[in-house]
N, C-alpha and C positions, 0 to 999 in steps of 0.2 A: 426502545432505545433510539435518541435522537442520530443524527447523519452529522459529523461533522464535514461541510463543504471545503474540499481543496481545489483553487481554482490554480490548472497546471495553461502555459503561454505555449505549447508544443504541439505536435498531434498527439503522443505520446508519452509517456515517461516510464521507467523500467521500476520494477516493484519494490528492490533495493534501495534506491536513487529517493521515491517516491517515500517509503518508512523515513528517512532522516528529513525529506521537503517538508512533511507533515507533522515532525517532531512524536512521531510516536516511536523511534529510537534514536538515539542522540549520538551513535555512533555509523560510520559504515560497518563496524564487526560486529555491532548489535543486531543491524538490519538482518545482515548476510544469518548468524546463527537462529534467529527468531524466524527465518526462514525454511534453513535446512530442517530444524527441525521440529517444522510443523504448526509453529504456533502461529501463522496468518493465512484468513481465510480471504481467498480471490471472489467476489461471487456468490460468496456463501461454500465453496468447497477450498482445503488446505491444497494451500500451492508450496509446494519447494521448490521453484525453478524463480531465481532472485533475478533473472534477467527478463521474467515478465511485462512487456507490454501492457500499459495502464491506459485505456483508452476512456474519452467522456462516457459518462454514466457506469463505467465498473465500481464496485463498493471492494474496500480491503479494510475486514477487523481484524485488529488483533488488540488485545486486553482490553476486552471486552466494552470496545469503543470500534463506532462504524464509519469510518471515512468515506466519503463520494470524489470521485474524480470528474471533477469538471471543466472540458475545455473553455478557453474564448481565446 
């Protein structure tokens, strides 16, 4: 499965904020509920905590596409 590269201008970005930056939900209540329940993985493990810390080099899939977080 290919990475697609999201390049974030911050130190950080929170994993809510971060699903609508990257367009793999198009809402913030899409974020927030593909969150709680369960269906994005931080790392490779399911995170519910939508005010996650996305730092260079973490990966977040959810359906079944793999984002990288890339600072500059």
């Amino acid at each position: 499965m290919n990475e697609i590269k999201t390049i974030i201008r911050t130190e950080f970005i929170k994993l809510d904020a971060f699903l609508k930056y990257c367009g793999a939900c198009e809402t913030g209540g899409e974020a927030k509920l593909s969150v709680q329940e369960g269906y994005v993985l931080v790392n490779g493990e399911v995170c519910t905590m939508r005010g996650k810390k996305l730092r260079d080099g973490d990966t977040v899939e959810i359906d079944e596409r793999i984002y990288r977080v890339t600072a500059q």
